[in-house]
Residue frames as a rotation matrix with the C-alpha (Angstrom) as fourth column:
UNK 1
0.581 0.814 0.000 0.00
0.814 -0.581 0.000 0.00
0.000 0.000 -1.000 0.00
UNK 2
-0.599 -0.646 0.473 1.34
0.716 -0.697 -0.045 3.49
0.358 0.312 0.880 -0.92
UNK 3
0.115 0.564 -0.818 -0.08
0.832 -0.504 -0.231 6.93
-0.542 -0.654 -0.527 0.29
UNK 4
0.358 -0.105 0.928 -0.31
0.921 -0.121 -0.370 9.47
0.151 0.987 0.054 -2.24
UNK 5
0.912 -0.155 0.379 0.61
-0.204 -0.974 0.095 12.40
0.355 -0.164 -0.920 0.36
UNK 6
0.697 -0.714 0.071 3.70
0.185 0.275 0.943 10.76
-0.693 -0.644 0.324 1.68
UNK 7
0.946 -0.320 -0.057 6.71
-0.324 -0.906 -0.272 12.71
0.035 0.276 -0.961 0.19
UNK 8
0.326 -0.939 -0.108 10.70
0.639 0.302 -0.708 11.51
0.697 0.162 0.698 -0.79
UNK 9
0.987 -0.151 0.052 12.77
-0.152 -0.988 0.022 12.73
0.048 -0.029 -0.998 1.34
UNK 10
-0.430 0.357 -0.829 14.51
0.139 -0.882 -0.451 14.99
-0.892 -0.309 0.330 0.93
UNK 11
0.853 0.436 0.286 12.09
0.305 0.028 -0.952 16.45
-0.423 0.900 -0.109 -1.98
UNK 12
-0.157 -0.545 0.824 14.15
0.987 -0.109 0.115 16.73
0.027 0.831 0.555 -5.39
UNK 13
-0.572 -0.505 -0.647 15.19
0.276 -0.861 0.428 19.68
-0.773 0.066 0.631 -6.94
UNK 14
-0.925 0.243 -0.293 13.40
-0.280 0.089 0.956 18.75
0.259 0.966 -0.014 -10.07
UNK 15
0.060 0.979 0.196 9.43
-0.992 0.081 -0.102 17.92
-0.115 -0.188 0.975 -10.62
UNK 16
-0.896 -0.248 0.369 8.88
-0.220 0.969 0.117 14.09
-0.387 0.024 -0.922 -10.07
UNK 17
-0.033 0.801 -0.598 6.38
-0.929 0.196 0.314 12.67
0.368 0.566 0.738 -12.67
UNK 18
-0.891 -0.405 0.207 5.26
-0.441 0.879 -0.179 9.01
-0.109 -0.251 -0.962 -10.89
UNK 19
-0.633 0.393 -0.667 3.30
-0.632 0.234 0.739 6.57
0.446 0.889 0.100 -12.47
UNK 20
-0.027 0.742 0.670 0.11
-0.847 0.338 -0.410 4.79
-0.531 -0.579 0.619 -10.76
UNK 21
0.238 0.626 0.743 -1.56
0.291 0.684 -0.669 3.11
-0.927 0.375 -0.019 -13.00
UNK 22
-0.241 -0.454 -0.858 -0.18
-0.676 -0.556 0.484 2.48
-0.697 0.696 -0.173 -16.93
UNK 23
-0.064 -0.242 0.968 -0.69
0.635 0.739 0.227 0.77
-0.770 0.629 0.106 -19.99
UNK 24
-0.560 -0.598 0.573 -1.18
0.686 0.052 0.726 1.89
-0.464 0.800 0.381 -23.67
UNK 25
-0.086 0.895 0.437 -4.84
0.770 -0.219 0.599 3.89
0.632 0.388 -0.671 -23.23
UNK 26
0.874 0.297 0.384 -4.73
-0.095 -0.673 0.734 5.61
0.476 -0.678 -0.560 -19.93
UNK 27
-0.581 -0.804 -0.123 -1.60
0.311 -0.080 -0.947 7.24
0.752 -0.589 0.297 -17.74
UNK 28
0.785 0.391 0.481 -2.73
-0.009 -0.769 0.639 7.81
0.620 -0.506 -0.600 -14.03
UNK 29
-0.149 -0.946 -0.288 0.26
0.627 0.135 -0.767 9.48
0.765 -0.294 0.573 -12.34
UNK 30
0.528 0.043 -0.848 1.48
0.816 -0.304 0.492 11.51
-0.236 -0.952 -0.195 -9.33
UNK 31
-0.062 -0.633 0.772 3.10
0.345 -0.739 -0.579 14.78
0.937 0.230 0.264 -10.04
UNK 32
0.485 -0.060 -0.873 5.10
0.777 -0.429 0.461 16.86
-0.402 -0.901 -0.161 -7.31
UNK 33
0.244 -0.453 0.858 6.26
0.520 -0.686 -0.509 20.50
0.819 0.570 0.068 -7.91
UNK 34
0.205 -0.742 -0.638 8.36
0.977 0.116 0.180 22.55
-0.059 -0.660 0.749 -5.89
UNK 35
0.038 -0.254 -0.967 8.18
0.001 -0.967 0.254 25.75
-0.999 -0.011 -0.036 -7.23
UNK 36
-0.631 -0.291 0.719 8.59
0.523 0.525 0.672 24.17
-0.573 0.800 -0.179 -10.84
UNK 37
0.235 0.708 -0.666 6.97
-0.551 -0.467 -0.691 26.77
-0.801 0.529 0.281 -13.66
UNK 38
0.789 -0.141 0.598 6.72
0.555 0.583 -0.593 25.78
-0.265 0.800 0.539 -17.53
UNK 39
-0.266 -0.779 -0.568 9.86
0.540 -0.608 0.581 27.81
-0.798 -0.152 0.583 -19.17
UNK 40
0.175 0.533 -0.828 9.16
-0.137 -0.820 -0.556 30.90
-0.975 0.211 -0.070 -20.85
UNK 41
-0.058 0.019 -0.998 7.86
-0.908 -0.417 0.045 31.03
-0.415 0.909 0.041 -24.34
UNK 42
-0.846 -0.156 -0.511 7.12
-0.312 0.920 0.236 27.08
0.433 0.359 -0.827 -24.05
UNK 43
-0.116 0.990 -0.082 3.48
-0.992 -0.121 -0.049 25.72
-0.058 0.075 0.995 -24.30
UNK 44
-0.598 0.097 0.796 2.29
-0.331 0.875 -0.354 22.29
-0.731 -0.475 -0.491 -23.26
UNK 45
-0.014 0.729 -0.684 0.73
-0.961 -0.199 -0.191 20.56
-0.275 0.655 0.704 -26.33
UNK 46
-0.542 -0.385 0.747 -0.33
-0.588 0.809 -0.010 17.22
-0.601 -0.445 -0.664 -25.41
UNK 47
-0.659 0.447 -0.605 -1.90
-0.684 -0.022 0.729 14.60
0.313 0.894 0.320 -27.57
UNK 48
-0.493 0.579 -0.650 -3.81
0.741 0.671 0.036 12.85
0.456 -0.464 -0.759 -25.15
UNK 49
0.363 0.736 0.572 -6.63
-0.199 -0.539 0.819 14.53
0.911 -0.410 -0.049 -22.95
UNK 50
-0.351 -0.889 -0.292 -5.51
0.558 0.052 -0.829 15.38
0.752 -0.454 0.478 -19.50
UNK 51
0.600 0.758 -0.255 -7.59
0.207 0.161 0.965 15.10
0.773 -0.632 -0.061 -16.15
UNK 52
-0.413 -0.911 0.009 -5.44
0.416 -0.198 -0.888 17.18
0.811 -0.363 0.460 -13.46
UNK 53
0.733 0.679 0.034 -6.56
0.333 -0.403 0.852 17.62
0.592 -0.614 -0.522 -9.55
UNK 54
-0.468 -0.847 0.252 -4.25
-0.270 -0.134 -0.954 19.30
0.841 -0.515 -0.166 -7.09
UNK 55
0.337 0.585 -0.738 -4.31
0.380 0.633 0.675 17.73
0.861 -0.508 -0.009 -3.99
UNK 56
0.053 -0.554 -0.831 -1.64
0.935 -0.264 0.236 20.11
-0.350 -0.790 0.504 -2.15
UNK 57
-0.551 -0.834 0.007 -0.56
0.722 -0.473 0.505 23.09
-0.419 0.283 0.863 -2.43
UNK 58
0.330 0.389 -0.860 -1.28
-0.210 -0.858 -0.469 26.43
-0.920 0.336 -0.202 -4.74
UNK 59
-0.579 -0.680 0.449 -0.46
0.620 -0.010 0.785 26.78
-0.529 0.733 0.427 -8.66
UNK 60
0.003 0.533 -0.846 -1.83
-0.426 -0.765 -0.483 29.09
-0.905 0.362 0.225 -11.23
UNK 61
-0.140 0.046 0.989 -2.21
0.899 0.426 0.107 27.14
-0.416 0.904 -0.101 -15.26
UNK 62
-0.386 0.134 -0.913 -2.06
-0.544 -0.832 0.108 29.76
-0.745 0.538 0.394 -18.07
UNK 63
0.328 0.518 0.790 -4.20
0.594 0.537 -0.599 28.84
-0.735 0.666 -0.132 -21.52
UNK 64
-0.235 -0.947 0.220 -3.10
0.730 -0.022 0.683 30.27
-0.642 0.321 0.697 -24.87
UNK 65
-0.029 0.638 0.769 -5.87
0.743 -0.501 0.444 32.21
0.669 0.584 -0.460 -25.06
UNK 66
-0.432 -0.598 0.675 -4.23
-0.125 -0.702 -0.701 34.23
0.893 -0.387 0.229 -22.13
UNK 67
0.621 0.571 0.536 -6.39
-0.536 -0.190 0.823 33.44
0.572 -0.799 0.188 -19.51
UNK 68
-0.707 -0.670 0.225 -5.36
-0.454 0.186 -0.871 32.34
0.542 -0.718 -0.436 -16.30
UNK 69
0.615 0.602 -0.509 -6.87
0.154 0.542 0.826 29.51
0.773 -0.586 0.241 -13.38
UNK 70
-0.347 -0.838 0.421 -5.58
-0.832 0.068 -0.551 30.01
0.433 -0.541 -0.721 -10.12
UNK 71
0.088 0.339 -0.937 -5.73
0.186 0.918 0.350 26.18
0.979 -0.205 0.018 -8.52
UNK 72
-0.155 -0.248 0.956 -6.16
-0.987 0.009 -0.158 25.46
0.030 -0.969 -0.246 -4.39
UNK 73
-0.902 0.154 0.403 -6.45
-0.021 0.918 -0.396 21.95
-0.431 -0.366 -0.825 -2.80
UNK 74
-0.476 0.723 0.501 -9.12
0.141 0.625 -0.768 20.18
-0.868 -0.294 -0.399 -4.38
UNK 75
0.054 0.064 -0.996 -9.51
-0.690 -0.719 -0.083 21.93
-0.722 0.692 0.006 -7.47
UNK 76
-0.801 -0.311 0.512 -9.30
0.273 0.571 0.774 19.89
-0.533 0.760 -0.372 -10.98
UNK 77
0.126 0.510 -0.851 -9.94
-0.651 -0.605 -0.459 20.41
-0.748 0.612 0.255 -14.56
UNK 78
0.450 -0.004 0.893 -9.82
0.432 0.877 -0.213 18.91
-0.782 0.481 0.396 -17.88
UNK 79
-0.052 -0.445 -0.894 -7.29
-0.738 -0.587 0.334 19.98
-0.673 0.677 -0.298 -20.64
UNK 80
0.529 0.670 0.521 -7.87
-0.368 0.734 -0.571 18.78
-0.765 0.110 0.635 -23.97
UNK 81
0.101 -0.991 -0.087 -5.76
0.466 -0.030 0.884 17.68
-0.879 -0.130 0.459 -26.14
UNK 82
-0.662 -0.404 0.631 -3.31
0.647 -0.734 0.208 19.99
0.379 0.546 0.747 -28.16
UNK 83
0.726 0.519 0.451 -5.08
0.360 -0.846 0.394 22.62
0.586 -0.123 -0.801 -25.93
UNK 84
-0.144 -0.975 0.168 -1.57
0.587 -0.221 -0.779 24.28
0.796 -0.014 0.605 -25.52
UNK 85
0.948 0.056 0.313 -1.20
-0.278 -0.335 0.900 25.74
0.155 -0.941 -0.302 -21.45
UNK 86
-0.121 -0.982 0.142 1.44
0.004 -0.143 -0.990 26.47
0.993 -0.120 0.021 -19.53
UNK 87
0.519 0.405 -0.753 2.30
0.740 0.228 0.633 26.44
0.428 -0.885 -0.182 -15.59
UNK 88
0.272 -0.501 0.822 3.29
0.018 -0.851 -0.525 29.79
0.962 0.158 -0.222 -14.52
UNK 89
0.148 0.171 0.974 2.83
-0.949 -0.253 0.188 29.15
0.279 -0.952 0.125 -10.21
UNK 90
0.205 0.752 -0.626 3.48
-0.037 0.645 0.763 26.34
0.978 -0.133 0.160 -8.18
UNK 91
0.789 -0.038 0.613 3.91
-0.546 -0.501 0.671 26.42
0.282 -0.864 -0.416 -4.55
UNK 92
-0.275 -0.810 -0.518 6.91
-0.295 0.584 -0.756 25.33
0.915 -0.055 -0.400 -2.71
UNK 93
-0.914 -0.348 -0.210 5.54
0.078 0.356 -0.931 25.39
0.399 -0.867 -0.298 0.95
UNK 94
0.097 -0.363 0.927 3.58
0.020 0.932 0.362 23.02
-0.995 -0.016 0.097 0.93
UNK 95
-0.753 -0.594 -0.282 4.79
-0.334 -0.025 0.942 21.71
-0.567 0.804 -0.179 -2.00
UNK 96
-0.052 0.992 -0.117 1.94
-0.843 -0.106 -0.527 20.38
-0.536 0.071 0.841 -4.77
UNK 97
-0.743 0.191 0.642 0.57
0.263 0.965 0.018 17.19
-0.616 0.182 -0.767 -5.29
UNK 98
-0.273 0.322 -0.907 -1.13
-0.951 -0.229 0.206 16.32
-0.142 0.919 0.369 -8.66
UNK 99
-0.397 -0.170 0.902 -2.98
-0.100 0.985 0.142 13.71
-0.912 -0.034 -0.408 -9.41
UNK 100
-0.128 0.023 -0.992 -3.32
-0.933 -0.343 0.112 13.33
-0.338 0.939 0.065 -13.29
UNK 101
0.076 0.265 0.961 -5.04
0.297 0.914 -0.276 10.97
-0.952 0.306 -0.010 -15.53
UNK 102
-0.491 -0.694 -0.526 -3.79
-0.502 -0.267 0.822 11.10
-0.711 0.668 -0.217 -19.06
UNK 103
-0.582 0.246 0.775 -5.99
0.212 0.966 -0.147 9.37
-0.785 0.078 -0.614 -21.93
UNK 104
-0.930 0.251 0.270 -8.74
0.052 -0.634 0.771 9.83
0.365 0.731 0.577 -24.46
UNK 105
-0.869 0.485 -0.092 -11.31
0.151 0.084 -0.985 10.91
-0.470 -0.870 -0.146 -22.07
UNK 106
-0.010 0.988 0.151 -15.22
0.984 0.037 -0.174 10.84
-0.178 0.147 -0.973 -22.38
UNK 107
-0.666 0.226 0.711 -16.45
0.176 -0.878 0.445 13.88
0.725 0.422 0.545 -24.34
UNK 108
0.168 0.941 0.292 -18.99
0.246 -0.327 0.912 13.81
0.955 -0.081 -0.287 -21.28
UNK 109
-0.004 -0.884 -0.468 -16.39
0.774 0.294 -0.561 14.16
0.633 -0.364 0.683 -18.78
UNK 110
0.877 0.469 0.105 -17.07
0.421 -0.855 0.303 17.24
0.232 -0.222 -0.947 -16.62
UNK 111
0.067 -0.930 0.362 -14.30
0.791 -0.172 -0.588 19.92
0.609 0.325 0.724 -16.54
């Protein structure tokens, strides 16, 4: 049994991307950030649809249509794919937990 709030230490320097559950349809992983933003003038453009709750922490998500989300605990949304976003915020103290499902999600999917 694993706990999804229980933390490496010490935490990395780098975001840690850790797989749950994989195979060839659906990724559900853990993400931790630290302070970790996207780097400027670079735009997330995934080809899978992308189910993303924070479970710790603060972060802010930019869209390429300029808007901004700011995320708290419990929050989650649905990016779709090649809907190009960026991470401009995440907190370091506490750090943020993600839990992200990766796939080609139900068009009825609530976001």
């Amino acid at each position: 049994m694993k706990n999804i709030y229980t933390l490496p230490e010490p935490l990395p320097n780098s975001e840690q991307f850790e797989p749950i559950i994989q195979n060839q349809s659906l990724l559900i992983e853990r993400i931790i950030s630290t302070g970790q933003t996207t780097p400027e003038g670079e735009w997330y453009n995934q080809e899978q649809d992308e189910w993303v709750m924070l479970l710790q922490g603060e972060a802010t998500l930019s869209d390429s249509d300029g808007s901004q989300i700011q995320l708290k605990p419990g929050d989650y949304l649905l990016i779709r794919a090649h809907q190009k976003h960026r991470v401009e915020y995440t907190s370091t103290n506490p750090p943020c937990i993600w839990l992200a499902i990766h796939g080609n999600l139900n068009e009825n999917l609530q976001s």
